[in-house]
VEXGU-744663 format. One record per residue (C-alpha): residue number from 1; z, x, y. Coordinates in steps of 0.25 Angstrom, whole numbers, plus 2048, in hexadecimal, padded with zeros to 3 digits. Layout:
BEGIN
{pos NUM, z Z, x X, y Y}
...
//
This chain:
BEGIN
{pos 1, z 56B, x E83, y EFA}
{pos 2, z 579, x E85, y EFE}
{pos 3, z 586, x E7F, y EFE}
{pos 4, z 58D, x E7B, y F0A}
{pos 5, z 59A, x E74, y F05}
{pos 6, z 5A1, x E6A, y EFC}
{pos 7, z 5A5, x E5C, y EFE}
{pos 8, z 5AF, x E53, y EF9}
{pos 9, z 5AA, x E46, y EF0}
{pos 10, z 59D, x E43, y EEB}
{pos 11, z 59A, x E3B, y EF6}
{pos 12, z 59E, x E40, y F02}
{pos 13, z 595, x E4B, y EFD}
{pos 14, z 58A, x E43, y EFB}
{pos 15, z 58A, x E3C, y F08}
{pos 16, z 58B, x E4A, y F10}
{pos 17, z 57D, x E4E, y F06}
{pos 18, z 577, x E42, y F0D}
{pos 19, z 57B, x E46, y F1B}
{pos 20, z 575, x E54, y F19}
{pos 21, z 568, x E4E, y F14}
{pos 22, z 567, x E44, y F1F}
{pos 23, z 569, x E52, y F29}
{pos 24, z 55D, x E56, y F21}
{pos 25, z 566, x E61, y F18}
{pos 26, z 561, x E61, y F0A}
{pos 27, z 56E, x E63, y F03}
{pos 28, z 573, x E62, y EF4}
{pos 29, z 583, x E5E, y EEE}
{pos 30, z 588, x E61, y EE1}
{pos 31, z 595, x E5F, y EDB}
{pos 32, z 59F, x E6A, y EDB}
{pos 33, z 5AB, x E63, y ED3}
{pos 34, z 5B0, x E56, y ED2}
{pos 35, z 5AF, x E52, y EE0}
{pos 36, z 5AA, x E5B, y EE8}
{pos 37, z 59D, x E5E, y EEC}
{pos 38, z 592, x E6B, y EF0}
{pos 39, z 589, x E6A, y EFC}
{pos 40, z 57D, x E70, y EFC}
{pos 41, z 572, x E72, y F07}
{pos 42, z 565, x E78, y F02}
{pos 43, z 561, x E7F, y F0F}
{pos 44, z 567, x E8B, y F15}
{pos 45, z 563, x E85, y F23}
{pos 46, z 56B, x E7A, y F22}
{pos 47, z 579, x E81, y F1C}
{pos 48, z 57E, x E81, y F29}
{pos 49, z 57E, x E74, y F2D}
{pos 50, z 580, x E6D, y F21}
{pos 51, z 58F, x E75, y F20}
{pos 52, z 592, x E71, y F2D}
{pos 53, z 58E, x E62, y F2B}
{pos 54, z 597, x E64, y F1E}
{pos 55, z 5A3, x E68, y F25}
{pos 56, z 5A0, x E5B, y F2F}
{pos 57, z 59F, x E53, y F23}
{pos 58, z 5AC, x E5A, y F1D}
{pos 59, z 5B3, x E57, y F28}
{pos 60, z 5AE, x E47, y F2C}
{pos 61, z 5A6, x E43, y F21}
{pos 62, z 5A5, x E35, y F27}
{pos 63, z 59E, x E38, y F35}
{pos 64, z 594, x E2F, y F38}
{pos 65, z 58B, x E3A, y F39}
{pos 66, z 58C, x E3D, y F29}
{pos 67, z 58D, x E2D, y F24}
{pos 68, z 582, x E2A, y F2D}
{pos 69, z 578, x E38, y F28}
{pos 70, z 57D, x E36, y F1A}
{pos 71, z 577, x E28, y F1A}
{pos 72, z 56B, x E2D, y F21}
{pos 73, z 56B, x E38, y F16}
{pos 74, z 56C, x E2E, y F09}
{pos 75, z 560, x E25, y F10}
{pos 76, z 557, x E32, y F0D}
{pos 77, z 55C, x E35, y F00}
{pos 78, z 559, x E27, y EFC}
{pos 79, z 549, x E28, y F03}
{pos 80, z 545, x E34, y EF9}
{pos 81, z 53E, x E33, y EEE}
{pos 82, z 548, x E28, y EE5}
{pos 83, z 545, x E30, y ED8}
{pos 84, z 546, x E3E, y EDC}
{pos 85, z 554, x E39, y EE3}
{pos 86, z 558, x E34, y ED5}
{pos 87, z 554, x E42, y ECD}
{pos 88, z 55B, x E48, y ED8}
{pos 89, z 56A, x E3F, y ED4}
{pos 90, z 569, x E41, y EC7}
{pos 91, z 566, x E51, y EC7}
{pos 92, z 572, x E52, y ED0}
{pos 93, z 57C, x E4A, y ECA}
{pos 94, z 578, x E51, y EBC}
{pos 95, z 57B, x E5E, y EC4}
{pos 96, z 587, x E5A, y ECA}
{pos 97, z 58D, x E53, y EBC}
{pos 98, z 589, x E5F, y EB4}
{pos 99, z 592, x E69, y EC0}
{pos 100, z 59E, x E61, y EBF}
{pos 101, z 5A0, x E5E, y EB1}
{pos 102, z 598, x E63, y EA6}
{pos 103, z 59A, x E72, y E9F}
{pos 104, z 58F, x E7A, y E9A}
{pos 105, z 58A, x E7D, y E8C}
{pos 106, z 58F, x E8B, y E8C}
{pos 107, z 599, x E8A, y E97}
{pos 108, z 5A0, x E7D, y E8C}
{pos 109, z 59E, x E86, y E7E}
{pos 110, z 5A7, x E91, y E85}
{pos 111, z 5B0, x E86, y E88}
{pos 112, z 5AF, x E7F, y E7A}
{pos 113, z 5B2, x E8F, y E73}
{pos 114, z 5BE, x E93, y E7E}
{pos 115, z 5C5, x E85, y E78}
{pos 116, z 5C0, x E89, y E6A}
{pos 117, z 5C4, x E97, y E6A}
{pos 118, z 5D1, x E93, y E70}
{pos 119, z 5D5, x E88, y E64}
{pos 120, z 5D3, x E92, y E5A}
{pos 121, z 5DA, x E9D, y E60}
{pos 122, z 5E6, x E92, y E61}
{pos 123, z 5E6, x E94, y E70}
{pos 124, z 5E6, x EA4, y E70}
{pos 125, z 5F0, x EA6, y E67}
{pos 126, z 5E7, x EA9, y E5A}
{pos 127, z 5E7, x EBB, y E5C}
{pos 128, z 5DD, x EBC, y E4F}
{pos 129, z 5D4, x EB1, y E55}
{pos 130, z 5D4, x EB6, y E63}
{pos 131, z 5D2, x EC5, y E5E}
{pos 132, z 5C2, x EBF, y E5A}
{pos 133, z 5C1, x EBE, y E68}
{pos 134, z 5C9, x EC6, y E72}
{pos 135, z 5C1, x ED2, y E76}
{pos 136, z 5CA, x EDA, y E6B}
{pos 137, z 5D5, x EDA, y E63}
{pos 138, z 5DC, x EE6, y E67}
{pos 139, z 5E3, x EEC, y E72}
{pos 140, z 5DC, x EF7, y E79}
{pos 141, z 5E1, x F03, y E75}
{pos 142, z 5E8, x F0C, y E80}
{pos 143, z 5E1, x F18, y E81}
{pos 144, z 5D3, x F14, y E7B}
{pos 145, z 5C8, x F11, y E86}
{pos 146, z 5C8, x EFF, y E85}
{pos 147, z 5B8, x F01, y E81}
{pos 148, z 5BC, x F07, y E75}
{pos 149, z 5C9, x EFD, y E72}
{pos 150, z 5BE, x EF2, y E71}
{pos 151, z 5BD, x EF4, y E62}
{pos 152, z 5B8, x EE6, y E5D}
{pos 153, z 5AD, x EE5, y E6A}
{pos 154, z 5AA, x EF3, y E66}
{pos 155, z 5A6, x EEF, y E57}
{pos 156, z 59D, x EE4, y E5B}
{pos 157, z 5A7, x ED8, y E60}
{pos 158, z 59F, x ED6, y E6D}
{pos 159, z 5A3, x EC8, y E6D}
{pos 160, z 5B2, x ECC, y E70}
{pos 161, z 5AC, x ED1, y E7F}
{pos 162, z 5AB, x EC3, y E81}
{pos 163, z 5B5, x EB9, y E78}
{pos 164, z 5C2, x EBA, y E81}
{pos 165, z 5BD, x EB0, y E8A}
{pos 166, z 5BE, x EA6, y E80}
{pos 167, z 5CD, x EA9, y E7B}
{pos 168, z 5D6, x EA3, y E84}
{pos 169, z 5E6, x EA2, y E81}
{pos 170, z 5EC, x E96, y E87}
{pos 171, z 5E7, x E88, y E88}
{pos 172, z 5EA, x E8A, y E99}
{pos 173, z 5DF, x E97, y E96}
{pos 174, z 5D5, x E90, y E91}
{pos 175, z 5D6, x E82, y E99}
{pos 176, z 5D5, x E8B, y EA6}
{pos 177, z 5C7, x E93, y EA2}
{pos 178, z 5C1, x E89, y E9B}
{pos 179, z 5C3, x E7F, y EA9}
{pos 180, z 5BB, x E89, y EB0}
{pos 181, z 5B2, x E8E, y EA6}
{pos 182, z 5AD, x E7F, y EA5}
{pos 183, z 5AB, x E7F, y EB5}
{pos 184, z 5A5, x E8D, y EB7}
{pos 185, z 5A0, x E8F, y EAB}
{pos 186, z 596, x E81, y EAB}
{pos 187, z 592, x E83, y EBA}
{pos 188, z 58E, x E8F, y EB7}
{pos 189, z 587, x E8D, y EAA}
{pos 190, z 581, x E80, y EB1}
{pos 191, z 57C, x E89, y EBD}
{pos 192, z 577, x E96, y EB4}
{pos 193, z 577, x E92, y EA6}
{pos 194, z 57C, x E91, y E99}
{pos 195, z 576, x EA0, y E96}
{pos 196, z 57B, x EA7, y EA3}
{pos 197, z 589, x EA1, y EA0}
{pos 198, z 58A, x EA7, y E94}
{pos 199, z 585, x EB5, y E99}
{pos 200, z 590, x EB3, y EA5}
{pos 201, z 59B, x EB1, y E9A}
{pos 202, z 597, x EBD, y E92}
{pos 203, z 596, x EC6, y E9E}
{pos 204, z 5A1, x EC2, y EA6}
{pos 205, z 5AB, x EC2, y E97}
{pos 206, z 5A6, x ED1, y E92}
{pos 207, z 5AC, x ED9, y E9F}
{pos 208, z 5B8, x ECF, y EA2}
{pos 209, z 5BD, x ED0, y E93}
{pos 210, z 5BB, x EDF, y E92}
{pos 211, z 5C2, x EDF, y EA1}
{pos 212, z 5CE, x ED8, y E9C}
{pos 213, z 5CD, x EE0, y E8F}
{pos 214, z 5D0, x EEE, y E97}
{pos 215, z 5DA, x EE7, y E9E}
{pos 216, z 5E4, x EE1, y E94}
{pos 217, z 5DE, x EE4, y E88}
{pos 218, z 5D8, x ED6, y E7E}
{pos 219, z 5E1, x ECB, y E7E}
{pos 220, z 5DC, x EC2, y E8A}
{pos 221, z 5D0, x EB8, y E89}
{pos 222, z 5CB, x EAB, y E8F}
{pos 223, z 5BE, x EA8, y E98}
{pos 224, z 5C4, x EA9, y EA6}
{pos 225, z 5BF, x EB7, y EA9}
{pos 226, z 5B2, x EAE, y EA6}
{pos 227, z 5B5, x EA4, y EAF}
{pos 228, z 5B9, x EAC, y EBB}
{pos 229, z 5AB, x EB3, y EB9}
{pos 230, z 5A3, x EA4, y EBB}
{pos 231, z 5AE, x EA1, y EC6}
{pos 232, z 5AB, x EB0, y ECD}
{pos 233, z 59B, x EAD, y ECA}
{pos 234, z 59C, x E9F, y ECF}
{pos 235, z 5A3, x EA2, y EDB}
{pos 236, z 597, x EAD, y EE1}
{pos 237, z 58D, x EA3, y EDD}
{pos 238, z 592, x E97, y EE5}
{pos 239, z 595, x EA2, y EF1}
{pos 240, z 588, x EAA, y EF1}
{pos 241, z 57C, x EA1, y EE9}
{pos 242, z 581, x E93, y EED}
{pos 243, z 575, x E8F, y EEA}
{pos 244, z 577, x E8F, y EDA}
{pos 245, z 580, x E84, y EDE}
{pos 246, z 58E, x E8B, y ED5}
{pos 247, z 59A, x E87, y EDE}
{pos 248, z 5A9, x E8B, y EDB}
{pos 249, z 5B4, x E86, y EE6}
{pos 250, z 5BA, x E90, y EEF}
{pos 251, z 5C8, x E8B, y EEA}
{pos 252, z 5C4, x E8D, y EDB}
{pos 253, z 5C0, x E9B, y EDC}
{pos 254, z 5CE, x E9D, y EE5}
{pos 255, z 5D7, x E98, y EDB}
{pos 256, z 5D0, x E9F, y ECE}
{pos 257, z 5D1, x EAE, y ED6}
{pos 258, z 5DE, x EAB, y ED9}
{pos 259, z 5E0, x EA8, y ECA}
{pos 260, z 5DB, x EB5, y EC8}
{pos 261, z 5E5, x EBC, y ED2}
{pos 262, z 5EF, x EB6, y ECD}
{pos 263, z 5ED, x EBC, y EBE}
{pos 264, z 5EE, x EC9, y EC2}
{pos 265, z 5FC, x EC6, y EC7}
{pos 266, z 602, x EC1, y EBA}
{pos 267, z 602, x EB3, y EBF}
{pos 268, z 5FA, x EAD, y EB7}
{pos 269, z 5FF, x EB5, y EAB}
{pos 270, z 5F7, x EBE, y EA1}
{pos 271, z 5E9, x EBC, y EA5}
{pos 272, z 5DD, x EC4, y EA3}
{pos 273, z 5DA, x EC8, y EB0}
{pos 274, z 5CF, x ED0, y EAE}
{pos 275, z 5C7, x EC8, y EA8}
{pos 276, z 5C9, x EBF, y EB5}
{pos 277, z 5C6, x EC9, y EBD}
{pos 278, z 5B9, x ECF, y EB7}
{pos 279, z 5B3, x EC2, y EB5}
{pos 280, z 5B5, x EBE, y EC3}
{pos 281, z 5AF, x ECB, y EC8}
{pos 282, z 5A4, x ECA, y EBE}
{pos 283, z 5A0, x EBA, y EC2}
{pos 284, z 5A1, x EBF, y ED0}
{pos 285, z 59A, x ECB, y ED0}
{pos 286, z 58D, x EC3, y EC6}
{pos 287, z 58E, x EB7, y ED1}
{pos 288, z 58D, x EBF, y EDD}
{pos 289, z 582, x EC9, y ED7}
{pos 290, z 579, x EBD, y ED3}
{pos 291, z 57A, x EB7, y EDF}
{pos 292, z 573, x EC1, y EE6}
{pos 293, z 566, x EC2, y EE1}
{pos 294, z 563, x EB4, y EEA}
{pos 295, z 563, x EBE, y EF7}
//
């Protein structure tokens, strides 16, 4: 199954769905936000054709040609089997109400302890609160390799690999990463799982934190090093296995590299950029990998 578009209002969607079927193209939508829609033709042979009768469609969605094969389409949806048809609508309105507004388990307990964390470390600004959980208390000392500056890790404090990414400093910080950690994160837990989410985290969190840690040393924290993995991993999925159905827009990823960029210019202020950047890479390169074992 593959995607050949999007569309504009549920539907507009819906009668181009019936105009595919009438030309005999088995085809599939699913909601991609609040009112846009993904297209889906489930055989390669017909990919072709049903892109350029979408852009036709795009262009003049109320040539006769399309009202008339969309009513031909509904009349055979309304011929099968009245049953099946029903099991059908309420499987798909159950998946697209789940991709549009509900959270996961895991992906809404990492949410409920960044809003915790934050509360009591009275919005960052608690140092003997935060000091539990940055990944040390100390400032690398110069001249001494950062492996061996690690002193708290060293003697058994694992859990500081992985606890910046809930510490955030300002109520902007955490607002930010908890809007896209509740998009990317629940699509993700939704298409993979609750336990391949929390391995994601815990993966993607070691080598950014320890990253960001060689760079500037152990005040920084929160999850967007996190987030921009499930945006990097995201984004090679819904370009080389489309058919796992994870979509992010072209614009989305656009604006969040040129966030990016736009912290290692100062612009943005004191960021931790290398926690950006490593998880980034490391979503892309985990998304990418996975997607070839299909070929």
């Amino acid at each position: 199954m593959r995607m050949i578009g999007t569309l504009a209002g549920k539907l507009n969607t819906e009668r181009f769905s019936l105009f595919l079927l009438s030309r005999g193209i088995t085809n599939e939508w699913d909601a991609a936000d609040a009112d846009s829609y993904i297209v889906w033709v489930h055989s390669e042979d017909q990919l072709s054709e049903a892109k350029s009768l979408l852009d036709r469609f795009i262009n003049n969605s109320q040539d006769p040609v399309f009202l008339e094969g969309a009513a031909t389409g509904a009349q055979q949806k309304r011929n099968e089997d009245r049953v099946t048809r029903r099991v059908k609508r309420t499987e798909s309105f159950r998946r697209r109400h789940a991709l549009v507004s509900s959270a996961g388990h895991v992906t809404l307990t990492i949410i409920i302890l960044c809003v915790f964390v934050f509360m009591l470390s009275d919005m960052g600004k608690k140092t003997a609160f935060l000091n539990q959980l940055l990944i040390s208390a100390y400032v690398p000392i110069p001249g001494i390799h950062w492996w061996n500056s690690l002193i708290e890790i060293r003697n058994g404090q694992l859990w500081r690999l992985v606890t910046p990414i809930f510490v955030h400093f300002s109520v902007l910080h955490i607002i930010f990463n908890m809007l896209w950690l509740f998009d990317l994160g629940s699509m993700l837990e939704r298409k993979k799982g609750s336990t391949f989410l929390v391995l994601f985290i815990i993966a993607v969190a070691i080598p950014s934190n320890l990253a960001q840690y060689v760079f500037s040393g152990p005040m920084f924290g929160g999850m967007s090093g996190v987030v921009y993995a499930m945006l990097g991993y995201i984004w090679m999925k819904s370009r080389f296995a489309p058919e796992e159905k994870m979509f992010l827009h072209p614009t989305t990823v656009t604006m969040m590299l040129a966030f990016l960029a736009l912290g290692f210019f100062g612009v943005m202020g004191n960021m931790a950029n290398m926690v950006h950047t490593v998880g980034l890479l490391t979503g892309v390169a985990w998304g990418y990998l996975s997607s070839l074992r299909k070929y």
